[in-house]
Structures are given as C-alpha cells and as structure tokens.
N, C-alpha and C positions, 0 to 999 in steps of 0.2 A: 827797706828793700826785701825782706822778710815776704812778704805776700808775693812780691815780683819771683822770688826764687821756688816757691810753690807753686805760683802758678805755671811757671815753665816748666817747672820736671811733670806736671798734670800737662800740659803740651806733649813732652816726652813720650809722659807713658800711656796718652791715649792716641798719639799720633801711631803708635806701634800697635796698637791695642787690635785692632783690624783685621790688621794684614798678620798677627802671630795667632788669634783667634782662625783666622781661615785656614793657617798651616795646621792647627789643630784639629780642628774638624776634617781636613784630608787626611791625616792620619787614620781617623776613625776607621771601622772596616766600613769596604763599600758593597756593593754588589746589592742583594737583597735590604743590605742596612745603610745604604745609602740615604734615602730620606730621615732617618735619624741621627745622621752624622752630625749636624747642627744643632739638637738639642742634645746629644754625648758632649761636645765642647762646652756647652751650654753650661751642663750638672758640673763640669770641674770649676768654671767661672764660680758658681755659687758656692762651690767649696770655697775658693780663695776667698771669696770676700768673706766667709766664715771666719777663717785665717786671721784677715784685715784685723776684722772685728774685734779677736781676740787680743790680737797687737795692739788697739784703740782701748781694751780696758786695762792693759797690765799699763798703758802708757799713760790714764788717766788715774790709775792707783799712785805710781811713781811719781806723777805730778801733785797726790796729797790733792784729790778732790775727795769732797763728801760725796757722794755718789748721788746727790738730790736731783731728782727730776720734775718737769712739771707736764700735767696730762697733756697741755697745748703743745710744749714743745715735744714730747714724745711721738703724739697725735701727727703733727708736719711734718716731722723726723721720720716717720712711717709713709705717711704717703709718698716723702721723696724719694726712700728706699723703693716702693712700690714704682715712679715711674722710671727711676734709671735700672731695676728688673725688667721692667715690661721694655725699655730702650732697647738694655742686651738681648733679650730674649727678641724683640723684632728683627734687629741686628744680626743676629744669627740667621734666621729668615730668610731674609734678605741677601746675607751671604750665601747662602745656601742655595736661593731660588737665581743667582746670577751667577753661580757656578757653573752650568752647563752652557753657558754664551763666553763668559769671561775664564774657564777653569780656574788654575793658580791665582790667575787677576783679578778675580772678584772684589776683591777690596780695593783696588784701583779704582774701581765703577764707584762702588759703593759709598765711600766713607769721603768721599770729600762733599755727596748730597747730604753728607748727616753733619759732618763737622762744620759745613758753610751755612746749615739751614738751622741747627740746634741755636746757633749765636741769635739769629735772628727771633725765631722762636722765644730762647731766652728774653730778651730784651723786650718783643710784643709784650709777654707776662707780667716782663716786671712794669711796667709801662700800664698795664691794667690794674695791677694790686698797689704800685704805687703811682698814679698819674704823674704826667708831668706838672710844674705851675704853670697854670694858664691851659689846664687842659692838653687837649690831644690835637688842637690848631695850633701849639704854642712848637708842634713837634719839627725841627728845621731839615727845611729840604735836602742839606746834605747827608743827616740820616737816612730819610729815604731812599736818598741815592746809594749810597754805602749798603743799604737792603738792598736793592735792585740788584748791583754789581757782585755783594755776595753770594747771591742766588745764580747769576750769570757765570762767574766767576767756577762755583761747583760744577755747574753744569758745564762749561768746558773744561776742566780739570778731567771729572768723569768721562765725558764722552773720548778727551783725545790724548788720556793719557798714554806712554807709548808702552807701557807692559798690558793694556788691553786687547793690545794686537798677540800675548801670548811670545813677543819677544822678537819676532819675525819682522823684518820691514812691511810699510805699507808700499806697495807698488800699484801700478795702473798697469793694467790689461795690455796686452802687446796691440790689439785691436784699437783702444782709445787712445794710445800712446801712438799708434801710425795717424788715426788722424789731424792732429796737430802737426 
C-alpha cells in the first residue's frame, strides 16, 4: 500500500498545486509587471524543486546509496526533469493568459484541462514505448471510452465550475427570464 499512500499525497499536493501557484503569482506586483507575474511565481517553483532535490540527496546518503549512476538513466531523468519544467512553465502561462477572464479563478478553468488530459496523455506514451500485446487493436473500448469521458469530463469541470463565475451567482437577464 506504500505506492497507493504516495500516490495520494502526489494527488494532494498537485491538486493544490494550481490554485496556490496562481495565489502566488497575484501577489506578484502588478501594473507594468503584470506580464511577468507568472514567470516571478515561476523562478520561486524552481527554487523549490532545488530545495526537493537537495532533500532527495541527503535522503539517498541516509538510505547508504553508492551514489552510482548510469548515462541512460541520467540521460531519461533529464529529459523528464525538462518536460515536467516546460509543463510548469506552460502552466504558469496558462494561468496567466486566463487570468484576466477567470481573475482569482483561473485555475478553476485551468487545471482540470491539464489534470484530465496529462492522464491521458500519460497512458497514449506509455502505450507507444510499450505497446500493448496484440498491438494497438488489442486496445479495449472501454479505454477509449474512459479517454473520451476524461476529456469531457475536464472540459465540463472547467467551463462550469462555479468559482469561474468569480463567486457571484449565475443569473439570466430580467429580459429572458420575462420570456418564459
């Protein structure tokens, strides 16, 4: 159960991850440094995972590793560091460029297209570098389906979640409301 208790607090702390990165970045100053706000929250992120990191070697000292590496697994280990940077760094982006529709709410918009669509994502990749048996017709429809609905699924989370309204009820117009 060990893997199940990891990957829930990785639920946790990227389900917060979002919405505490965008209170960040509105902190930042705004005005003229407005378009920068996002990558200020940005450089503290990369501090932290500095941080991480440093926590990951005293904890692989502690654990009594030889410190042995190989250029392959370094080599992967890089590139994945490099696309979950370039994620954050879109991610801020993103939050950023949905800030002036959704203000405070941007991450309501945001993060349920990245957390519904990464899974998927995920799974196509691995699914290429390691086929299924029997190939990619061996692949069962209710997968499929389970993509479809998680894609659906974001996309209505996003569009109706109710802090994208900025907090305010939705109402209908005194006008469309008379004709009814």
């Amino acid at each position: 159960m060990t893997w199940l208790t990891f990957a829930l607090l990785t639920v946790l702390s990227w389900g917060v991850y979002g919405v505490i990165l965008h209170k960040g970045r509105g902190y930042m100053p705004m005005g003229a440094e407005t378009p920068h706000a996002g990558l200020k929250a940005f450089l503290f992120v990369c501090i932290a995972y500095a941080l991480i990191g440093i926590v990951a070697a005293v904890v692989l000292k502690a654990r009594g590793s030889n410190w042995s590496f190989s250029s392959t697994g370094i080599s992967w280990s890089l590139v994945a560091g490099v696309a979950g940077a370039l994620g954050a760094l879109t991610l801020v982006l993103a939050l950023g460029a949905a800030s002036p529709i959704y203000k405070g709410a941007a991450a309501a918009a945001v993060m349920p297209i990245v957390f519904a669509g990464a899974p998927v994502v995920n799974t196509i990749t691995a699914m290429i570098i390691h086929p299924p048996e029997g190939g990619m017709k061996a692949i069962p429809m209710p997968f499929i389906l389970g993509c479809v609905l998680a894609v659906s699924g974001a996309f209505l989370v996003a569009k109706f979640a109710p802090s994208n309204t900025g907090g305010a009820p939705v109402t209908k117009s005194v006008s469309a409301a008379a004709k009814h």
